[in-house]
N, C-alpha and C positions, 0 to 999 in steps of 0.2 A: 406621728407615732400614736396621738390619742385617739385614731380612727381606727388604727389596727387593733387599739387596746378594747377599744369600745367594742367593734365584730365578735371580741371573744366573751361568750356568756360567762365563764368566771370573773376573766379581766374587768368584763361592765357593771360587776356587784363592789368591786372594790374603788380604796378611795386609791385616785392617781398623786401623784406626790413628784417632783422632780428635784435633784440636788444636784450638785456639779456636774448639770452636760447628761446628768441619766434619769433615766424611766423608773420609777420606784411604786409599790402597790403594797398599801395599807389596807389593815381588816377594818379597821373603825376611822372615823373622821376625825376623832377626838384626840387619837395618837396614834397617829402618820407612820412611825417608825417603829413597826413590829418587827423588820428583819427577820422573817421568815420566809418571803419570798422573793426571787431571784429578780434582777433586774437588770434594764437594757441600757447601753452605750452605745454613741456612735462610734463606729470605727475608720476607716481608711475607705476613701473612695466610694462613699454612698453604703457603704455596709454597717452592719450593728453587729455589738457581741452582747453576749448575756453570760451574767456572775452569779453566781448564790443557790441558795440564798445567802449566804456568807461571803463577804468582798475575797477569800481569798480561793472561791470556787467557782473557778473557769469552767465554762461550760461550752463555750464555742463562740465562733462569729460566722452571720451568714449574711447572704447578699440583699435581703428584703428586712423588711421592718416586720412585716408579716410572719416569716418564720421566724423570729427574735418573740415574738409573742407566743405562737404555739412553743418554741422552747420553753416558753416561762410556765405555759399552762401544764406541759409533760412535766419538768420540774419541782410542779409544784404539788402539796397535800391535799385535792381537793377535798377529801371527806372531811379533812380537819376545817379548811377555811371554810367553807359551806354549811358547817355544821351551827347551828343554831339560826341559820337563814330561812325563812320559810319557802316553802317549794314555789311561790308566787312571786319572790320577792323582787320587787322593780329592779331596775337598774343601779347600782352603788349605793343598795341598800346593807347597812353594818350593824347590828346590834341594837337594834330597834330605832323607831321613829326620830329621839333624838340624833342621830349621827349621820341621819340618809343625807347624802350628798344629790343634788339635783344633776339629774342625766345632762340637763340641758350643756353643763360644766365639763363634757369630756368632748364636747364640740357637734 
């Protein structure tokens, strides 16, 4: 899953995060848990669903891990999460130098 996450240039500025069995993506390192964007689960027989960003906003289940990601990317605010990143900014880079998480960390 953190391969597909990593492919995706939003997905690879944010921090990866996982709690019971799901895929979770934070704006800053320092606190994981913005719940602002949607996140992934496994489902039934190799497929993923994605929620949110709100646990009680079903969004679908699809057969790849792959489209479980661009769900999260269509889902999600990019101008807002993007917003104070510099147009250069590395990979799971959050609200400046203290909170960058090293790319090497999403595999």
């Amino acid at each position: 899953m953190l391969e597909a996450a990593h492919a995706e240039p939003l997905l690879r500025q944010l921090f990866p995060w996982t709690a019971m069995g799901e895929s979770h993506f934070g704006r800053c390192a320092d606190q994981r848990w913005t719940w602002d964007i949607p996140c992934i689960g496994p489902g039934t027989e190799g497929t993923s669903w994605v929620l949110g960003p709100l646990r009680s906003e079903w969004v679908g289940q699809v057969a790849t891990v792959r489209e479980a990601t661009a769900m999260v990317v269509d889902r999600s605010d990019t101008e807002r999460l993007t917003s104070g990143f510099p147009s250069d900014a590395p990979p799971s880079a959050a609200d400046g130098p203290e909170n960058r998480v090293r790319s090497a960390e999403l595999g």
